[in-house]
C-alpha positions as a Python dict, from the first residue, in 0.01 Angstrom:
ca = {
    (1, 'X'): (0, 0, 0),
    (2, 'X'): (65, 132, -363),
    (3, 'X'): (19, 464, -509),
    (4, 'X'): (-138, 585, -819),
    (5, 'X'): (-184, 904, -974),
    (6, 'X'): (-478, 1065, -1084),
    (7, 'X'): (-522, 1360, -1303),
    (8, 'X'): (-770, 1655, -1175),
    (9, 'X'): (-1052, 1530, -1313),
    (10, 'X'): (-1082, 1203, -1173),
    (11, 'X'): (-944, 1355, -850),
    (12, 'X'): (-1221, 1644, -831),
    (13, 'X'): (-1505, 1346, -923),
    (14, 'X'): (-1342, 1160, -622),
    (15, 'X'): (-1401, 1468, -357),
    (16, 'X'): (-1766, 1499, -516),
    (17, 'X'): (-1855, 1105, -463),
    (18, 'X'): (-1691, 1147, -69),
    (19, 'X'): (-1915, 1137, 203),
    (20, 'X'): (-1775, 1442, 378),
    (21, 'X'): (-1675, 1347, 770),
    (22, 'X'): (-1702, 939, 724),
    (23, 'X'): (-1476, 862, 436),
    (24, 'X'): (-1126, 976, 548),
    (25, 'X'): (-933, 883, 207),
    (26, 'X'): (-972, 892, -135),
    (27, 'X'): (-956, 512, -93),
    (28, 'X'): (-1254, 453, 162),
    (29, 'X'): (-1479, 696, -148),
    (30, 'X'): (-1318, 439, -417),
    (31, 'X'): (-1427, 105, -186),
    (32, 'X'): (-1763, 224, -155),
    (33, 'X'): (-1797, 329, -508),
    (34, 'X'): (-1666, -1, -610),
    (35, 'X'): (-1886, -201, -335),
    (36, 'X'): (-1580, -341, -170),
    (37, 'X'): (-1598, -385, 174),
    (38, 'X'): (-1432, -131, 381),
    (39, 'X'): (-1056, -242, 561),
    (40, 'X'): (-1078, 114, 799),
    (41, 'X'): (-1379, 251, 1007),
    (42, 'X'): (-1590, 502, 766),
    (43, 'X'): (-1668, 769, 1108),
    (44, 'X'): (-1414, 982, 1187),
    (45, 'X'): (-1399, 1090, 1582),
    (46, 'X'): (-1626, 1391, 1575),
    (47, 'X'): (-1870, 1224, 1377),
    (48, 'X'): (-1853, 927, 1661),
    (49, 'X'): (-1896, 1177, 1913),
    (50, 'X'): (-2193, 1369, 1817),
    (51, 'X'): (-2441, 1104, 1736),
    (52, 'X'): (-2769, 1151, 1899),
    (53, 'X'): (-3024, 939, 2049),
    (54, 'X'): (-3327, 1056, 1843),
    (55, 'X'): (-3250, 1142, 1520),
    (56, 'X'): (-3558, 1278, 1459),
    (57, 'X'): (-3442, 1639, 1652),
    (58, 'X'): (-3203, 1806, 1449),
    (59, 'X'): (-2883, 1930, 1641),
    (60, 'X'): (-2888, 2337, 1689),
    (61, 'X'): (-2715, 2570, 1481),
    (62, 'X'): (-2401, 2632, 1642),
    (63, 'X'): (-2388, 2973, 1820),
    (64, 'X'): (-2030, 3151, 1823),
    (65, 'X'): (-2255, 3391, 2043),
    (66, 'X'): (-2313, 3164, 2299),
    (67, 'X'): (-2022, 2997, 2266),
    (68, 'X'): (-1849, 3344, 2378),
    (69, 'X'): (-2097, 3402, 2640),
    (70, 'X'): (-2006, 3098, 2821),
    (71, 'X'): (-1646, 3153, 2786),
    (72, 'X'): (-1601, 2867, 2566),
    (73, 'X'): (-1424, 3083, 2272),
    (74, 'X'): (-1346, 3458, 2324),
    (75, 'X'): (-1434, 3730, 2115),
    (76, 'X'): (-1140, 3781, 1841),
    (77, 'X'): (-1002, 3451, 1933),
    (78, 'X'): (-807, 3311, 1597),
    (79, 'X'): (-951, 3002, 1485),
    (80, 'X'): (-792, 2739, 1187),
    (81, 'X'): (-934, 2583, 888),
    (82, 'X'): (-878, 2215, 836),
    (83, 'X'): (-980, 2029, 563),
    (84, 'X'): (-1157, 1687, 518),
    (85, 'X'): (-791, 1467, 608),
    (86, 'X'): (-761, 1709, 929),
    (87, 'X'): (-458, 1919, 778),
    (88, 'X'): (-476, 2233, 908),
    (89, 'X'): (-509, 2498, 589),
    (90, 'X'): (-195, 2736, 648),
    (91, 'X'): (-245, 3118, 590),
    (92, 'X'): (-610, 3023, 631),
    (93, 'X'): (-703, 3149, 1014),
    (94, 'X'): (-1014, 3402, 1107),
    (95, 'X'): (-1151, 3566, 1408),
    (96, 'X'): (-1457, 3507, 1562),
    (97, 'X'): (-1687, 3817, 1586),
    (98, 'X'): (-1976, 3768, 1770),
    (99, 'X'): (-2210, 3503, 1554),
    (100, 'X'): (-1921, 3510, 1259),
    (101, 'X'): (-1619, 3507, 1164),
    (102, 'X'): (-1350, 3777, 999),
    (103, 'X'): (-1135, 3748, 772),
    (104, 'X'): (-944, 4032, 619),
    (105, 'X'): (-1212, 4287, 823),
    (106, 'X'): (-1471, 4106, 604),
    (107, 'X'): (-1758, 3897, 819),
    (108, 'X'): (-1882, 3544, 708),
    (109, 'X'): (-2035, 3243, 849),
    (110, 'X'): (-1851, 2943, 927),
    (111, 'X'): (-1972, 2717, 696),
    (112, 'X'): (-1921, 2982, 394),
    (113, 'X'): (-1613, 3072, 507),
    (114, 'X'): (-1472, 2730, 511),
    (115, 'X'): (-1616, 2628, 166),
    (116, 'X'): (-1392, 2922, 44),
    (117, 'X'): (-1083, 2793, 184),
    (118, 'X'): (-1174, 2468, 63),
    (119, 'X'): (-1236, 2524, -277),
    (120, 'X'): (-941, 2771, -270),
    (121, 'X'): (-744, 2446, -161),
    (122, 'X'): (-904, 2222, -461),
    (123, 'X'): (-1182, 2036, -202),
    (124, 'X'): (-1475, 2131, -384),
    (125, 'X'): (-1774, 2053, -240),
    (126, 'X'): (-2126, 2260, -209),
    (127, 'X'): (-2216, 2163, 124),
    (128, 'X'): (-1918, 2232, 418),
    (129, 'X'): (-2068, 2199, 771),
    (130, 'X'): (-1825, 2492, 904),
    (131, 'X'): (-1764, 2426, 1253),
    (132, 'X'): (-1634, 2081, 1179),
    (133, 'X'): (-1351, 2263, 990),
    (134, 'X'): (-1281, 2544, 1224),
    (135, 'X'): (-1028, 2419, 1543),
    (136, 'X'): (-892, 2627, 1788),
    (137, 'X'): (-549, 2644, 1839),
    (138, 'X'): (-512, 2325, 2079),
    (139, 'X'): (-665, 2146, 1836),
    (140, 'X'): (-1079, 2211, 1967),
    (141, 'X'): (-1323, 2176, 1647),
    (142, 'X'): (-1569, 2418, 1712),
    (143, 'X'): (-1840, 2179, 1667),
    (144, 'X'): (-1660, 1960, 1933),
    (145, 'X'): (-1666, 2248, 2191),
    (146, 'X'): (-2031, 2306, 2069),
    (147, 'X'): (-2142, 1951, 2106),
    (148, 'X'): (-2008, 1969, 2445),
    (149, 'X'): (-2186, 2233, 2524),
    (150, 'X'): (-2510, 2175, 2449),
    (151, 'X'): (-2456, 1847, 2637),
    (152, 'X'): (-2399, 2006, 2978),
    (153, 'X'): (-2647, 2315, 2931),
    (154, 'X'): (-2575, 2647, 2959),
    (155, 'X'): (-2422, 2794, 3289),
}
């Protein structure tokens, strides 16, 4: 495969074009864009896994709450923000506190929380589904252990 380089501009167009959680390179946006046809599968894993019959119901909002409750994730327990190529963001960790998360003694939600990191980390992007981007530290997106739960019902 070759490389190019791209300056900033093209590169920050390129992360605006993506289809966040199906295109898993710069190349899969630039094949689409270009209406080539695609050489590597556009759905990541967690995207495969949480398809739903009837897409007319909307998933629920993912409860840290209830996730707690059912002993799942525990209250304080450091989750890891990973960004759209599943690199894990280093220096970029928070706690969960009941519904949210801390950082720095300061509480946000998931979602907002990760578009910070992101956009401190050059993804830019005005939409972040949050517990797709927080992991626990074996690896566990949130929305993963979420998915799973809602699947076998609460205890």
């Amino acid at each position: 495969m070759r490389q190019i380089e791209v300056d900033e501009e093209i590169y920050a167009y390129l992360q605006s074009q993506a289809i966040p959680f199906e295109e898993l390179s710069p190349n899969a946006t630039l094949r689409r864009l270009l209406n080539l046809s695609s050489k590597q599968p556009l759905f990541n894993e967690i995207n495969q896994q949480i398809k739903f019959k009837n897409k007319k119901h909307k998933q629920l909002k993912t409860n840290l709450s209830l996730l707690t409750k059912a002993g799942i994730l525990e209250d304080g327990q450091q989750l890891y923000l990973y960004d759209y190529s599943g690199n894990m963001i280093n220096g970029y960790e928070a706690r969960v506190s009941g519904k949210s998360l801390m950082k720095h003694g300061e509480l946000f939600s998931m979602s907002k929380l990760a578009e910070i990191g992101l956009k401190e980390n050059h993804f830019m992007s005005d939409s972040v589904q949050g517990p797709a981007r927080w992991f626990t530290a074996d690896g566990q997106s949130v929305l993963q252990l979420w998915t799973d739960y809602l699947k076998r019902g609460p205890k």
